[in-house]
Gaussian input, Z-matrix of N, CA and C with variables (Angstrom, degrees):
# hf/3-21g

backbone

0 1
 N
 C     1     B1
 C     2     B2     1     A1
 N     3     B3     2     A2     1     D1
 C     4     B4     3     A3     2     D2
 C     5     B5     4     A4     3     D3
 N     6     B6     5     A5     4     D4
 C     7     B7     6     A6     5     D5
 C     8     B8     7     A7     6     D6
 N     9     B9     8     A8     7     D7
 C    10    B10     9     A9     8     D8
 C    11    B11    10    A10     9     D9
 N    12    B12    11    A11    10    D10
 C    13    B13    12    A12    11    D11
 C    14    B14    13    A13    12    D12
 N    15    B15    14    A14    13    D13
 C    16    B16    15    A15    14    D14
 C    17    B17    16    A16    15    D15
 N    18    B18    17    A17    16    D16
 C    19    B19    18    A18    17    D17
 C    20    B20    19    A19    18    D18
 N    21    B21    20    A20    19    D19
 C    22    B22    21    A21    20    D20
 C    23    B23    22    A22    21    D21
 N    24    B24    23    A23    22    D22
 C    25    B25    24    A24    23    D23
 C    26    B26    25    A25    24    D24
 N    27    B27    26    A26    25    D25
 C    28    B28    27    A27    26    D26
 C    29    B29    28    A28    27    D27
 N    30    B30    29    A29    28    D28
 C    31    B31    30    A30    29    D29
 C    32    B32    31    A31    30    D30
 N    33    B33    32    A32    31    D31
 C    34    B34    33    A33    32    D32
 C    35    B35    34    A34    33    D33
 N    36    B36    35    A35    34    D34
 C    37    B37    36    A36    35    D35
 C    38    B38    37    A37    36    D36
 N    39    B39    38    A38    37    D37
 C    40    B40    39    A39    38    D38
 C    41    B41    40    A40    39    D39
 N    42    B42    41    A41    40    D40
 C    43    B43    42    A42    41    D41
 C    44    B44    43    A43    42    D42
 N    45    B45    44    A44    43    D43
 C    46    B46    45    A45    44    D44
 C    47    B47    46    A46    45    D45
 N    48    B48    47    A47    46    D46
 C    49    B49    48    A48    47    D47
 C    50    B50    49    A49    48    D48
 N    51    B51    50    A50    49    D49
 C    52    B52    51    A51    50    D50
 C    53    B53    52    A52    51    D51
 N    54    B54    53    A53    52    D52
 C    55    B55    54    A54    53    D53
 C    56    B56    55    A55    54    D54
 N    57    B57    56    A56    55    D55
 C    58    B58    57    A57    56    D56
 C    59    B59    58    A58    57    D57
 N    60    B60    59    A59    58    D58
 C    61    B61    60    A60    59    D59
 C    62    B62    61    A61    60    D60
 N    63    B63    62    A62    61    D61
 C    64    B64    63    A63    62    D62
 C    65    B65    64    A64    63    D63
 N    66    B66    65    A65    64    D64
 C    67    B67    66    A66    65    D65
 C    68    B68    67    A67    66    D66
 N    69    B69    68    A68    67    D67
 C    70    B70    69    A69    68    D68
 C    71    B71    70    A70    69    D69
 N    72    B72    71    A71    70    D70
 C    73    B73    72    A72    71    D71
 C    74    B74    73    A73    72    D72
 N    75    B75    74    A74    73    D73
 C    76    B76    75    A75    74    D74
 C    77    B77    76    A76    75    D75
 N    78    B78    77    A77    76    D76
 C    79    B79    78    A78    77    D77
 C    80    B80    79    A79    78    D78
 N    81    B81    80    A80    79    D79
 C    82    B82    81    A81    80    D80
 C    83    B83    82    A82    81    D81
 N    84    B84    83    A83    82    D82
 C    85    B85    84    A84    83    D83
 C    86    B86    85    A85    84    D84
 N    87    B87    86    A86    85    D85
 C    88    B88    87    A87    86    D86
 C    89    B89    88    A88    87    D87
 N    90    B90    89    A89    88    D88
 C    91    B91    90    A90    89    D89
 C    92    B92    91    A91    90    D90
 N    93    B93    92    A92    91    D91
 C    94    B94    93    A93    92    D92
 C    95    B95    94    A94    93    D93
 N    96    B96    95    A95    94    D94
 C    97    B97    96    A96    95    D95
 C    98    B98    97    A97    96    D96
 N    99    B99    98    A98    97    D97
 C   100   B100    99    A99    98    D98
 C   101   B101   100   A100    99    D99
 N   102   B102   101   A101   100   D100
 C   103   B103   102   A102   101   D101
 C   104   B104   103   A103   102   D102
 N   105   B105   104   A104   103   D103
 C   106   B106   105   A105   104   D104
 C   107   B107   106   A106   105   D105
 N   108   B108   107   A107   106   D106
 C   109   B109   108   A108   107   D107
 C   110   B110   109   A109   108   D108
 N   111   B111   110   A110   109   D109
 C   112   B112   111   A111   110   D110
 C   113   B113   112   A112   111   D111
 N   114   B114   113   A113   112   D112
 C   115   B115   114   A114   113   D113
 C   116   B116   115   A115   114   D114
 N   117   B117   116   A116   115   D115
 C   118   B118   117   A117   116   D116
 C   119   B119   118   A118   117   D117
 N   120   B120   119   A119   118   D118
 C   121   B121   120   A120   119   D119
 C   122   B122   121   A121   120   D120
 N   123   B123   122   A122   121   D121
 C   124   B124   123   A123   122   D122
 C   125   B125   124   A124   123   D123
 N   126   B126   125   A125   124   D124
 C   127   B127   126   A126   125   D125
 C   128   B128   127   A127   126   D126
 N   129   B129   128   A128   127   D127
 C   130   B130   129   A129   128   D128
 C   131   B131   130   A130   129   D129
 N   132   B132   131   A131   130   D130
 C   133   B133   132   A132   131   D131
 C   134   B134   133   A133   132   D132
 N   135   B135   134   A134   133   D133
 C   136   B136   135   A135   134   D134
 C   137   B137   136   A136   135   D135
 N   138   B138   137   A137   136   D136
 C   139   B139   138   A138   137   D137
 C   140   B140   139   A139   138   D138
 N   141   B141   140   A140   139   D139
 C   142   B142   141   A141   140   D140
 C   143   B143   142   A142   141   D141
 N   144   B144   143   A143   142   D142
 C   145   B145   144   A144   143   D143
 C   146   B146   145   A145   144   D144
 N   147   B147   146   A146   145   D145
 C   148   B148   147   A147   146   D146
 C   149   B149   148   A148   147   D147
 N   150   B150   149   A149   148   D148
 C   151   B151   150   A150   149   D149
 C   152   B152   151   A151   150   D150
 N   153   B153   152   A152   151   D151
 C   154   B154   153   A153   152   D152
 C   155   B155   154   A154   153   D153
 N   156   B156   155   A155   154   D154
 C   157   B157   156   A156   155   D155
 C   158   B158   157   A157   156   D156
 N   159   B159   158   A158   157   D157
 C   160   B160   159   A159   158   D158
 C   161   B161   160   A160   159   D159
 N   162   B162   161   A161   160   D160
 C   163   B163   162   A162   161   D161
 C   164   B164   163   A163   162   D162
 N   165   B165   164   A164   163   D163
 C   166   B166   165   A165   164   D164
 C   167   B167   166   A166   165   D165
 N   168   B168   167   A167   166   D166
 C   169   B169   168   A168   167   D167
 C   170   B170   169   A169   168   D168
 N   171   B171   170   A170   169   D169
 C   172   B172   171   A171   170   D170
 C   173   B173   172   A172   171   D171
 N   174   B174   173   A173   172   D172
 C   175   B175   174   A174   173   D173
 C   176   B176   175   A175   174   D174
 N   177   B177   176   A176   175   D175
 C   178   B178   177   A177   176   D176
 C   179   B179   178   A178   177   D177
 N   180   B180   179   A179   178   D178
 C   181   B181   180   A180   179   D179
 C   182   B182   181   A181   180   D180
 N   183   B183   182   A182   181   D181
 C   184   B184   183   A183   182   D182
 C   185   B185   184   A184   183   D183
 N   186   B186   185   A185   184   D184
 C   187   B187   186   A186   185   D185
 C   188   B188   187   A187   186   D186
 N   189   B189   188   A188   187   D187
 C   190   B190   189   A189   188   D188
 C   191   B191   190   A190   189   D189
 N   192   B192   191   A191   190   D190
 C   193   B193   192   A192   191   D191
 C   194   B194   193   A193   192   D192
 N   195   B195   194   A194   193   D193
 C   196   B196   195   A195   194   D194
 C   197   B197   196   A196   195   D195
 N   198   B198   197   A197   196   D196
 C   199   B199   198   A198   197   D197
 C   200   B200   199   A199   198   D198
 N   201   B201   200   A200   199   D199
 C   202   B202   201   A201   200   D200
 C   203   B203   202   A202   201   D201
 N   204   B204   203   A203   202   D202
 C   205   B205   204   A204   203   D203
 C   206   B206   205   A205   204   D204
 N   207   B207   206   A206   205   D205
 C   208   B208   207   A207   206   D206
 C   209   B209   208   A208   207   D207
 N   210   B210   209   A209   208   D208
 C   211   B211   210   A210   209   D209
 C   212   B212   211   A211   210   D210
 N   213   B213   212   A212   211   D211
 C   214   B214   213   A213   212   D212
 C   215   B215   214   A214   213   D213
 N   216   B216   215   A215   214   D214
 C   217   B217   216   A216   215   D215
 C   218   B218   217   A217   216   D216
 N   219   B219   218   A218   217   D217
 C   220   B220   219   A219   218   D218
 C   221   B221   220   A220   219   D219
 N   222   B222   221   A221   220   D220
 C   223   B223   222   A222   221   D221
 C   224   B224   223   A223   222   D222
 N   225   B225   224   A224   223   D223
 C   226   B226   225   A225   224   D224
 C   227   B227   226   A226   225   D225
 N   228   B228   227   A227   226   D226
 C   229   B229   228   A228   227   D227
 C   230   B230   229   A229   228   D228
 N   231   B231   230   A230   229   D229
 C   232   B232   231   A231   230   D230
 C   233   B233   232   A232   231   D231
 N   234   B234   233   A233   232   D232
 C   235   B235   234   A234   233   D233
 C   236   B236   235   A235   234   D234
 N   237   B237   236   A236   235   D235
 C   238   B238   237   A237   236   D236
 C   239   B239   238   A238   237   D237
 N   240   B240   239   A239   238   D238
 C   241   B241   240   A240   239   D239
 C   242   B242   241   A241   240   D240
 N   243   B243   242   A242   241   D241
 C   244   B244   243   A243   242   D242
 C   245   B245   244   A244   243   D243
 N   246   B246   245   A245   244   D244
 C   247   B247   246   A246   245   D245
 C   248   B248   247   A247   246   D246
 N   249   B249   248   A248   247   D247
 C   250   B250   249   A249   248   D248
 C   251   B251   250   A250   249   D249
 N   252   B252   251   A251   250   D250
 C   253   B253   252   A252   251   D251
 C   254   B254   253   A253   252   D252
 N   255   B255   254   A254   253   D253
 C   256   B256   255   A255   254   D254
 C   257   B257   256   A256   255   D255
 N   258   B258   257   A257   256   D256
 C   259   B259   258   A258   257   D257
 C   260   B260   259   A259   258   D258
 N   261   B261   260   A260   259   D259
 C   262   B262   261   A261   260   D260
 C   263   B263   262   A262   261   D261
 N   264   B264   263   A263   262   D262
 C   265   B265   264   A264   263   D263
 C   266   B266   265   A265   264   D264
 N   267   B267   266   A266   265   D265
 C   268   B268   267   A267   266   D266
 C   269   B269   268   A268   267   D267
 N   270   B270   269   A269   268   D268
 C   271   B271   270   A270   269   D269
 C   272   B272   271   A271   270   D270
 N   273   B273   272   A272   271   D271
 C   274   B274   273   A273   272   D272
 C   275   B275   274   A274   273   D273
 N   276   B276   275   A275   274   D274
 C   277   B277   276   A276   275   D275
 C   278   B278   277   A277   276   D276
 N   279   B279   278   A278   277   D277
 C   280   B280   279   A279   278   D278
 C   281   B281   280   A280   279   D279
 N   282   B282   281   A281   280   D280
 C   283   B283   282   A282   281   D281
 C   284   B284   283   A283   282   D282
 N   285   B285   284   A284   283   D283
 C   286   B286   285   A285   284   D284
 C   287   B287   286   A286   285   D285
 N   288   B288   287   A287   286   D286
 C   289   B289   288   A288   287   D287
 C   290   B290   289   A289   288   D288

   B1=1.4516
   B2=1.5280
   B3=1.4269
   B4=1.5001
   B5=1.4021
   B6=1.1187
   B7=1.8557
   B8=1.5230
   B9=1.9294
   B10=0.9858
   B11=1.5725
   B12=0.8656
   B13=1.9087
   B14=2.0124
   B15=1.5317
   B16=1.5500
   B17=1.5482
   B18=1.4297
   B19=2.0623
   B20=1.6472
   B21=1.0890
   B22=1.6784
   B23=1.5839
   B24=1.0635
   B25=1.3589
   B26=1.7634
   B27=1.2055
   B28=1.4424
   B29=1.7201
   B30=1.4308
   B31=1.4481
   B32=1.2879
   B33=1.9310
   B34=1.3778
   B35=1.6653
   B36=1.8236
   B37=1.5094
   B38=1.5963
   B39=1.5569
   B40=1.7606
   B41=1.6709
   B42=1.3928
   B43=1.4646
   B44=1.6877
   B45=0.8973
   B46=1.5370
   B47=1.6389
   B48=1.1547
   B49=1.6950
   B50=1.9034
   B51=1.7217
   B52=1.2882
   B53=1.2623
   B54=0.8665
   B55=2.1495
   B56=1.3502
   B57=1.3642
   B58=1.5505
   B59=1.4711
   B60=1.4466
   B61=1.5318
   B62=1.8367
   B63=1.3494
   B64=1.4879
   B65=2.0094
   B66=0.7936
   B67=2.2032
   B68=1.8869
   B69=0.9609
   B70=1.8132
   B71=1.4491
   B72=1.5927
   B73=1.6012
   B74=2.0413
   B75=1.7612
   B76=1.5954
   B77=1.6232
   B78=1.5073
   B79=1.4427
   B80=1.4677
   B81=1.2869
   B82=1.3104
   B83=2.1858
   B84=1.3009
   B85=1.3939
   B86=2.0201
   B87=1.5925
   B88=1.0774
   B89=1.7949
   B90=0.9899
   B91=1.2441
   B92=2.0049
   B93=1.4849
   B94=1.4237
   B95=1.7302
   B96=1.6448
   B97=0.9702
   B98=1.4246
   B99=1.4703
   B100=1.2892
   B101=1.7769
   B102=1.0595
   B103=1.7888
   B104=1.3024
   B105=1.2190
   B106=1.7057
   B107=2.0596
   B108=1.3226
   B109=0.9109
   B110=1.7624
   B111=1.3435
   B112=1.1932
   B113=1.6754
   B114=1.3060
   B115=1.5104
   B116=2.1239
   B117=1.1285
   B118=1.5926
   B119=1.9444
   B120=0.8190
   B121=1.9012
   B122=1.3686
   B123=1.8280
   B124=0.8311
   B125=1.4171
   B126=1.2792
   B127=1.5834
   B128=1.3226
   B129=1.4479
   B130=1.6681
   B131=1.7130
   B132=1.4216
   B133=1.1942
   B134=1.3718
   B135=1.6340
   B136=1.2574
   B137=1.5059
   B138=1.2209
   B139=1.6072
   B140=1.8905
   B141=1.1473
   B142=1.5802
   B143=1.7769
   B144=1.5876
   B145=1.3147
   B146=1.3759
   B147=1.2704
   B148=1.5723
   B149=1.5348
   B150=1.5852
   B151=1.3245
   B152=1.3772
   B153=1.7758
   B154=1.5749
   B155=1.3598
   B156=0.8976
   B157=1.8589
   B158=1.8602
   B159=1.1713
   B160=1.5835
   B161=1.6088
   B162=1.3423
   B163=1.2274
   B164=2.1114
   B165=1.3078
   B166=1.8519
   B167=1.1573
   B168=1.0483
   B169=1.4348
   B170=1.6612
   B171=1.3581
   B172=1.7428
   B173=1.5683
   B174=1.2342
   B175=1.9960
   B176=1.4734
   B177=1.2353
   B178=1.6834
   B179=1.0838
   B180=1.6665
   B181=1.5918
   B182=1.3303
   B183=1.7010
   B184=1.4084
   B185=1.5734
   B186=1.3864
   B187=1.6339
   B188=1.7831
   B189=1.2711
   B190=1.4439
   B191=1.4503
   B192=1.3900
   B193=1.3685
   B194=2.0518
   B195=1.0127
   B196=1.8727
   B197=1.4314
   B198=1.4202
   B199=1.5318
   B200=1.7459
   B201=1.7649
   B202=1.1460
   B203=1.5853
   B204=1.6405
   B205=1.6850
   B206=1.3630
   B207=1.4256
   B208=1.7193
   B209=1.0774
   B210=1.3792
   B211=1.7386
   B212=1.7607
   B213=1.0052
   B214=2.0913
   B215=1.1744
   B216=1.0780
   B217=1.7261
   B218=1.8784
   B219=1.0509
   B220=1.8353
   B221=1.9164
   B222=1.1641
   B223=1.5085
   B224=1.7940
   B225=1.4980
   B226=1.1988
   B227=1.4384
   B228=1.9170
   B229=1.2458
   B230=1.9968
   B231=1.3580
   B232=1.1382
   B233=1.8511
   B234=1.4328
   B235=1.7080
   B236=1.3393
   B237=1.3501
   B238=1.6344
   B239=1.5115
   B240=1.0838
   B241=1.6010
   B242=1.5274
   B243=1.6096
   B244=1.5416
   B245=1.7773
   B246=1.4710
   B247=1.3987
   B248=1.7264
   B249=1.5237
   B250=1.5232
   B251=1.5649
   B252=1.3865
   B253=2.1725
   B254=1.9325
   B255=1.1665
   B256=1.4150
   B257=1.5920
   B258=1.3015
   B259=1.4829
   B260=1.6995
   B261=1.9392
   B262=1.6867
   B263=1.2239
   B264=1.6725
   B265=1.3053
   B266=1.6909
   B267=1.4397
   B268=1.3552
   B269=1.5373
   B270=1.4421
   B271=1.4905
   B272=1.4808
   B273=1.0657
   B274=1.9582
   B275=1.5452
   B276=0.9541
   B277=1.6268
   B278=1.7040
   B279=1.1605
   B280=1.0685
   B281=2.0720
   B282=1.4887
   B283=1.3404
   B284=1.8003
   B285=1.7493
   B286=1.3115
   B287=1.4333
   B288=1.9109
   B289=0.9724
   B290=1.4839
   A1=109.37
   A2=115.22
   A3=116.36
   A4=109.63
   A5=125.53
   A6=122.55
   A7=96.71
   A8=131.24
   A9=110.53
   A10=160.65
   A11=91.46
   A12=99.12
   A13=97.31
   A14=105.20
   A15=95.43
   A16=132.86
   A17=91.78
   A18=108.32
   A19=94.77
   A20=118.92
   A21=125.70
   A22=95.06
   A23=142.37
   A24=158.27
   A25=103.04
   A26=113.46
   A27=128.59
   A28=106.43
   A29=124.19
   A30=117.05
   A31=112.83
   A32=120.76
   A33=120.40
   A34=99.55
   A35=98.61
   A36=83.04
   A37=87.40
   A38=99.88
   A39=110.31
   A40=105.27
   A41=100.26
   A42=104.25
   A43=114.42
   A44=119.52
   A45=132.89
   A46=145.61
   A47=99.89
   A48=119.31
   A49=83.20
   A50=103.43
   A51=113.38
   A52=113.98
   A53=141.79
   A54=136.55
   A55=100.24
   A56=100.90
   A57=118.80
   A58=113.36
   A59=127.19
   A60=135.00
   A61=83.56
   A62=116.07
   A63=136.17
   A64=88.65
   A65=113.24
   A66=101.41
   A67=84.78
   A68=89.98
   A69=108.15
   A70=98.28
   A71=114.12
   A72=118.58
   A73=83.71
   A74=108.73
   A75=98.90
   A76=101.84
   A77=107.80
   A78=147.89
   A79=91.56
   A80=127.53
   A81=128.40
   A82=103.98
   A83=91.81
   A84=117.19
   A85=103.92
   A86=96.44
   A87=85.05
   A88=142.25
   A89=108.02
   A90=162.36
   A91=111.97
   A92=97.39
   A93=112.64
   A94=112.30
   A95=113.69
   A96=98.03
   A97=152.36
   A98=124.23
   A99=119.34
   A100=140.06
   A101=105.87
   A102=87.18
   A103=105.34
   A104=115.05
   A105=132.89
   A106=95.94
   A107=131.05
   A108=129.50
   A109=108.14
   A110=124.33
   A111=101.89
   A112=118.95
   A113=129.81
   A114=106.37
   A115=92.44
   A116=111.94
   A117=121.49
   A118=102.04
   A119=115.71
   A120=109.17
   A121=95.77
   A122=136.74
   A123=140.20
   A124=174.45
   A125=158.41
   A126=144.05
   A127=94.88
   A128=102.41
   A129=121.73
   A130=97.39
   A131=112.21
   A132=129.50
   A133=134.81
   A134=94.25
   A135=107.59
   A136=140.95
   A137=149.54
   A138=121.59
   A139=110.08
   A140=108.06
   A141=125.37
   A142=90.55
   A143=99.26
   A144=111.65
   A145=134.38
   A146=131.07
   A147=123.62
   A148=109.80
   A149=119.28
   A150=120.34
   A151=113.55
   A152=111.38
   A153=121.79
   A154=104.23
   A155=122.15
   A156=121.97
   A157=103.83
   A158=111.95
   A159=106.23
   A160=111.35
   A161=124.75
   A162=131.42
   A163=97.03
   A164=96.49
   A165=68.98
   A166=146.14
   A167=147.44
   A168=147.78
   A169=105.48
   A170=99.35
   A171=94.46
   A172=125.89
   A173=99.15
   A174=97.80
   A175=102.66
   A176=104.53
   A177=148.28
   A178=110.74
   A179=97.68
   A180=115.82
   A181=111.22
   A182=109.19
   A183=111.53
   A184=122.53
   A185=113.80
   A186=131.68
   A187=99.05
   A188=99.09
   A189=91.93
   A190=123.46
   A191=128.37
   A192=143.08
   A193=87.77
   A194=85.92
   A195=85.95
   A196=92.83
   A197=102.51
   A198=109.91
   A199=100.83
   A200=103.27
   A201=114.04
   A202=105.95
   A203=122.12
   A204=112.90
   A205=97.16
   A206=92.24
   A207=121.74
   A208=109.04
   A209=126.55
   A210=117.84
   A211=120.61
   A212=81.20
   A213=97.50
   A214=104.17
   A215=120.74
   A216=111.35
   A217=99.56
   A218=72.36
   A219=94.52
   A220=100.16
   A221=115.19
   A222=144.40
   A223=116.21
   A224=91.81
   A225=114.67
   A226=119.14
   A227=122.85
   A228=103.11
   A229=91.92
   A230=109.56
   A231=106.57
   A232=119.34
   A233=93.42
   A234=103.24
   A235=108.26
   A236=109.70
   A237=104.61
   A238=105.78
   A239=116.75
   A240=128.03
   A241=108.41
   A242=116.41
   A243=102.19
   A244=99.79
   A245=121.00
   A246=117.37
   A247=90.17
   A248=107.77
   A249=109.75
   A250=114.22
   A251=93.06
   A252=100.49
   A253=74.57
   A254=95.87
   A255=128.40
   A256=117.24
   A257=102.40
   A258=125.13
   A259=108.51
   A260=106.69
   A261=92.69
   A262=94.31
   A263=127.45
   A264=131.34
   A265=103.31
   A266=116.65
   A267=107.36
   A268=98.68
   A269=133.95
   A270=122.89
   A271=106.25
   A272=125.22
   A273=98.79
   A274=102.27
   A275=127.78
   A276=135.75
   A277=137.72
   A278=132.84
   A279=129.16
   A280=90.92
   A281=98.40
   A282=86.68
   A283=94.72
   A284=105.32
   A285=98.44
   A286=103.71
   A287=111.14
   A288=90.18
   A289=98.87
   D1=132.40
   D2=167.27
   D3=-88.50
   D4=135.62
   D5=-171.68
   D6=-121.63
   D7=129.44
   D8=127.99
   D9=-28.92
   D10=92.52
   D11=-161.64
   D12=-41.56
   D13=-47.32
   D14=-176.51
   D15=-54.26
   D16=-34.56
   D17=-173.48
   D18=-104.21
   D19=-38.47
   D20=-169.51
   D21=89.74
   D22=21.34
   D23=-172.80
   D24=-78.22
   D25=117.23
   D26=178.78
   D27=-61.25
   D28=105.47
   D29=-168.27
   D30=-102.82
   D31=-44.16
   D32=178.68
   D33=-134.79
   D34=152.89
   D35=-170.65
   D36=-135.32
   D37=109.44
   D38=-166.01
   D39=-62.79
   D40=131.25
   D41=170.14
   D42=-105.04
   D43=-166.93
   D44=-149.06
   D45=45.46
   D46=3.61
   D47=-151.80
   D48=-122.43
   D49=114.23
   D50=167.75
   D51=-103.82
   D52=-7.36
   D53=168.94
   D54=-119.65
   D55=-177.00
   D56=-176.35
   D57=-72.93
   D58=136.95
   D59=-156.34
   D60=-88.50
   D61=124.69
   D62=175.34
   D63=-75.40
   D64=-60.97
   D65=-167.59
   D66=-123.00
   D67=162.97
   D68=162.74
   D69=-159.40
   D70=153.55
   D71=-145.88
   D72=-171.97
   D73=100.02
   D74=160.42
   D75=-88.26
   D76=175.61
   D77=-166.95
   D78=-67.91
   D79=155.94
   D80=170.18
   D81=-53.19
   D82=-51.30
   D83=-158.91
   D84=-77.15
   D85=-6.41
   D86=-179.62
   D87=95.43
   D88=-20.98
   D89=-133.15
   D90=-112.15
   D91=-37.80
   D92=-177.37
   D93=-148.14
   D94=114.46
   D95=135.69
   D96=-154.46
   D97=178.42
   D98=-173.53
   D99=-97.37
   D100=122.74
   D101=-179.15
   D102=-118.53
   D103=149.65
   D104=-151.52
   D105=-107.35
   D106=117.75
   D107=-177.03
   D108=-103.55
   D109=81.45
   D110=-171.44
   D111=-91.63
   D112=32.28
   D113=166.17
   D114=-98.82
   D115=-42.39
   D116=170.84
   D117=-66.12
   D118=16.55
   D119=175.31
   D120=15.17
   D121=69.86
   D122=89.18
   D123=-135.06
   D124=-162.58
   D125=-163.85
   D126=-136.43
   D127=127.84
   D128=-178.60
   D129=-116.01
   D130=137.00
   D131=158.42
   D132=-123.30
   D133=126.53
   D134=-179.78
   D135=-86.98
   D136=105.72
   D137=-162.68
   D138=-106.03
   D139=134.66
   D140=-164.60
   D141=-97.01
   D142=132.24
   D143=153.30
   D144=-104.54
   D145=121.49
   D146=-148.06
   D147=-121.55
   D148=167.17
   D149=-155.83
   D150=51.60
   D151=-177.67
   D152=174.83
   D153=4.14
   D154=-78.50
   D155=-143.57
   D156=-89.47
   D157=9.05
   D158=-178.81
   D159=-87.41
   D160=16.86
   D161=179.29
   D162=-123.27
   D163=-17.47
   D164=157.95
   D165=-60.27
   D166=126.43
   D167=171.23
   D168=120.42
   D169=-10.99
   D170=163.79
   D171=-73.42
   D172=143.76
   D173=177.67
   D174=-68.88
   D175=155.85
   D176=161.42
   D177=-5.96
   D178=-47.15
   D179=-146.04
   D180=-102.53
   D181=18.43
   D182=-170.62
   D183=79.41
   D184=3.18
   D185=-175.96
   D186=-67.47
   D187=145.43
   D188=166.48
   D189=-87.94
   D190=172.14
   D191=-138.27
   D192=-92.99
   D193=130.14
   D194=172.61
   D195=-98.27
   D196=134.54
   D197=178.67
   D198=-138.54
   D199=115.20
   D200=-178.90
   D201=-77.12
   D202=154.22
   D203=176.99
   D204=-76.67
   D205=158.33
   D206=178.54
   D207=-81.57
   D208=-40.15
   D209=152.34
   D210=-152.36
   D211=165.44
   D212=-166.58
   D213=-110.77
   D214=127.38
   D215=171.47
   D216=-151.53
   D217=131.36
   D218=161.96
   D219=-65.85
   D220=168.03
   D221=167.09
   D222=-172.11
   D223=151.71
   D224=-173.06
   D225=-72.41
   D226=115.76
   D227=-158.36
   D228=-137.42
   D229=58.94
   D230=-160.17
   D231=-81.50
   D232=-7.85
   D233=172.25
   D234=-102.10
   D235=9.04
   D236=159.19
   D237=72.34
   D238=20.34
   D239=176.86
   D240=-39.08
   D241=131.76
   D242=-178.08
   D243=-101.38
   D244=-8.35
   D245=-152.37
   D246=-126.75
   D247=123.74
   D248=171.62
   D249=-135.27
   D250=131.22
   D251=-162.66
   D252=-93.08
   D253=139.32
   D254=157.83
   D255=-106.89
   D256=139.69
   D257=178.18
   D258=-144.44
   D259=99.03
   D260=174.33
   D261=-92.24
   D262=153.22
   D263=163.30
   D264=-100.70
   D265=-26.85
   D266=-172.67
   D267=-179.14
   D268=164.99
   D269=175.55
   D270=-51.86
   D271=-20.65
   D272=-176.48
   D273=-107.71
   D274=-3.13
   D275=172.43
   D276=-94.41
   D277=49.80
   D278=-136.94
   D279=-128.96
   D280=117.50
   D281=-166.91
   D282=-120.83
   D283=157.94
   D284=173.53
   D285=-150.35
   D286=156.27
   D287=174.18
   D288=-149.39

């Protein structure tokens, strides 16, 4: 869940991601972000729309906006690495190492 820090108001409620996110890492700009799933070896990204239009896709009823990730990807985690530096450059760029 993304929460307004001002109201404490529930704003986006990230979908695709079933266990607990091991790192999460936003975009410089804000704009994108990522959480690192390491027993599933993978990183889902999300992209946030801000001002006016960042309350579309919420219900009626004041529900927050379900926001599916923009992409899923598996990665290769064969040394069992427990620590992963994230770098998003943009939704199709997201590097780690």
């Amino acid at each position: 869940m993304i929460y307004d820090l001002k109201t404490s108001a529930e704003v986006n409620a990230l979908q695709g991601h079933h266990n607990l996110a091991n790192f999460l890492s936003f975009s410089i700009d804000g704009k994108f972000l990522v959480a690192v799933d390491l027993e599933e070896n993978m990183f889902f990204v999300w992209k946030f729309v801000t001002g006016i239009l960042s309350f579309i896709g919420g219900g009626n009823d004041g529900a927050p906006a379900i926001l599916p990730p923009k992409r899923k990807e598996g990665f290769d985690n064969e040394r069992n690495v427990g620590i992963v530096e994230i770098e998003v450059c943009n939704d199709r760029v997201v590097l780690g190492y």
